[in-house]
VEXDREN-2710 file (C-alpha; in Angstrom, 1 decimal):
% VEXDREN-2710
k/r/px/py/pz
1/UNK/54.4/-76.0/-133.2
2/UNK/52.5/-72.3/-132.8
3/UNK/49.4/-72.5/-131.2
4/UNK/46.0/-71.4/-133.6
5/UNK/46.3/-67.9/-132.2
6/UNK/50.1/-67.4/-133.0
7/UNK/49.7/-68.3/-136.2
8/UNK/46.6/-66.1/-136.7
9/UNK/48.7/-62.9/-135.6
10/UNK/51.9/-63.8/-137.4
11/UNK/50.1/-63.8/-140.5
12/UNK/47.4/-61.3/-139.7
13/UNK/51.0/-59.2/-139.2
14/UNK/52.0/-60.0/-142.1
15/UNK/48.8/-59.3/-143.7
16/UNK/48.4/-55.7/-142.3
17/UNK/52.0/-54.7/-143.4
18/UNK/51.4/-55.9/-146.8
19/UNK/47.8/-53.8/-146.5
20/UNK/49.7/-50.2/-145.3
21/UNK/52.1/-50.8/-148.1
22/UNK/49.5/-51.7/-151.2
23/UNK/46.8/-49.2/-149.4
24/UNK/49.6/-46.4/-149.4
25/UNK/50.7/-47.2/-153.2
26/UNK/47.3/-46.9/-154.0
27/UNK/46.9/-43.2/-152.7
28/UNK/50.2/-42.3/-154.7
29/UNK/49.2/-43.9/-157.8
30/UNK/46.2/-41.6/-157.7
31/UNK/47.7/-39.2/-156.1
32/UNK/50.6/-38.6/-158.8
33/UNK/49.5/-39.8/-162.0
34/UNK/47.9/-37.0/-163.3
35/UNK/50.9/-35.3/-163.0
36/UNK/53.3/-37.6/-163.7
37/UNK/51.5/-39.3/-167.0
38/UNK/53.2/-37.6/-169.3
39/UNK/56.3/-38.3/-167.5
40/UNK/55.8/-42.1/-167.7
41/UNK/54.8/-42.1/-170.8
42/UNK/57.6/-40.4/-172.5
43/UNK/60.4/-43.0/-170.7
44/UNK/58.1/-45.9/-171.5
45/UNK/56.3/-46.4/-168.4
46/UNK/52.8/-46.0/-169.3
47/UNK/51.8/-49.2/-168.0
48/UNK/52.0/-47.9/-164.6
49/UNK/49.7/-44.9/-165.5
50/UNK/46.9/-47.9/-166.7
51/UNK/43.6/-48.3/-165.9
52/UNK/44.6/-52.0/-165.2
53/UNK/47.2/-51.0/-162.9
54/UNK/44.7/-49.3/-161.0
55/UNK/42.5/-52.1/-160.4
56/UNK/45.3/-54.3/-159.7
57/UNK/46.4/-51.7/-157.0
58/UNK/42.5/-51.7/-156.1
59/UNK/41.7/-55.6/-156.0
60/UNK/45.0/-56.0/-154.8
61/UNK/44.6/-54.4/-151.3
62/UNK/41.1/-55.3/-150.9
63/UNK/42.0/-59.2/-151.0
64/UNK/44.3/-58.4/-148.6
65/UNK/42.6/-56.4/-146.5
66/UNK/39.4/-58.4/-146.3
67/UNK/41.4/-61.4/-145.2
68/UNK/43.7/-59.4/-142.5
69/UNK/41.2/-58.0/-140.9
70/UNK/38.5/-60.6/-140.5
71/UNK/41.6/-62.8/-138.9
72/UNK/42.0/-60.1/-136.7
73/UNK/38.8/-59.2/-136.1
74/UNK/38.2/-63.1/-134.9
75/UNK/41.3/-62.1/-132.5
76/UNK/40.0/-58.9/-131.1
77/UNK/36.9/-59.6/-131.6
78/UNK/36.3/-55.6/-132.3
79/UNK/34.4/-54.9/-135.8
80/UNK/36.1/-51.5/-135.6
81/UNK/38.8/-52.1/-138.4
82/UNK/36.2/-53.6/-140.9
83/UNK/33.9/-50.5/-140.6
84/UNK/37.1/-48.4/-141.2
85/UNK/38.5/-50.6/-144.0
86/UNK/34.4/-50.2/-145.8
87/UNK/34.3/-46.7/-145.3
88/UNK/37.4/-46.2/-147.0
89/UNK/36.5/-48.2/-149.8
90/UNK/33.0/-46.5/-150.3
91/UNK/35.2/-43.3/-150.5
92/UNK/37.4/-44.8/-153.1
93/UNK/33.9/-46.2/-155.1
94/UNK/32.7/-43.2/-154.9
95/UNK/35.3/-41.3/-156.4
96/UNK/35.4/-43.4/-159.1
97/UNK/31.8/-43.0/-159.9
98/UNK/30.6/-40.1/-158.8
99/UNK/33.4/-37.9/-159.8
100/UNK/35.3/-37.1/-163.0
101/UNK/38.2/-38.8/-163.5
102/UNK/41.1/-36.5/-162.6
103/UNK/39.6/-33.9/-161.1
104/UNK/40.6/-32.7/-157.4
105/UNK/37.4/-33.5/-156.2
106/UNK/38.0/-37.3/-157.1
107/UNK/42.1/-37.5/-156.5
108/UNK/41.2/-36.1/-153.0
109/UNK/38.3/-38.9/-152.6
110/UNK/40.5/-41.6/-153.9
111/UNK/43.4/-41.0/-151.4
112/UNK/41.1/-40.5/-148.4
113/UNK/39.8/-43.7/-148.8
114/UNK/42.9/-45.6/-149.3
115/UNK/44.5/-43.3/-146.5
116/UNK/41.4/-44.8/-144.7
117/UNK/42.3/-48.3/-145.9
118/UNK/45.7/-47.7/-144.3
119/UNK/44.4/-46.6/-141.1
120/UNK/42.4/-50.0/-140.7
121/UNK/44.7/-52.2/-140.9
122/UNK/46.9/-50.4/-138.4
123/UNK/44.0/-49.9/-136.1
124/UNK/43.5/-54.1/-136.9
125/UNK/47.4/-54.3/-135.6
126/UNK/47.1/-52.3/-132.4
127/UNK/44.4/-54.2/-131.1
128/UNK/45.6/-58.0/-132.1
129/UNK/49.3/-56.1/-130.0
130/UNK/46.6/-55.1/-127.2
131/UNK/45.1/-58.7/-126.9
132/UNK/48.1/-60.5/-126.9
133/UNK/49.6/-58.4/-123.9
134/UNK/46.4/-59.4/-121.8
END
């Protein structure tokens, strides 16, 4: 049987793999379909161009990232990957309502933030790796 703290990281692991992955889709989603719309479109693939596949994407890696990190965070016991993880989804609110949609100002936002995103959970996986090797 893993002890409480093994099981924490393997899924916390897990977790933050599954958080890169939906955090990096995210920034490609925004990141190429204004380009790639018609594209999609024209083969039969609007969906992915939806405003519902958006918030999937969106509510999708938050889920994941809220529960990742707070497991980690109980590991580490640093708040450091939460405060990157909310900063990076204030950027992506932002975008969306501050800025037209489609415009560079608001692409560039949107990826920052889930490039942010990203970033937290692999900060949240170095330090769970630095507090297991103690």
């Amino acid at each position: 049987m893993l002890r409480s703290d093994a099981k924490t990281m393997l899924t916390t692991g897990a977790l933050d793999r599954a958080g890169v992955v939906l955090s990096a889709s995210c920034a490609l989603h925004c990141a190429l379909m204004p380009v790639a719309v018609g594209v999609l479109t024209t083969f039969g693939f609007g969906a992915v161009a939806s405003e519902e596949t958006e918030l999937l994407l969106l509510l999708s890696a938050a889920a994941v990232g809220v529960i990742s990190l707070i497991g980690g965070c109980r590991h580490h016991r640093h708040a450091r990957p939460l405060l990157v993880m909310a900063g990076g989804f204030a950027l992506v609110l932002m975008a969306r309502l501050g800025f037209e949609e489609g415009t560079t100002i608001e692409i560039a936002t949107t990826v920052a933030g889930a490039a942010l995103v990203a970033s937290a959970h692999l900060v949240n996986a170095r330090l769970c790796c630095l507090v297991d090797r103690q």
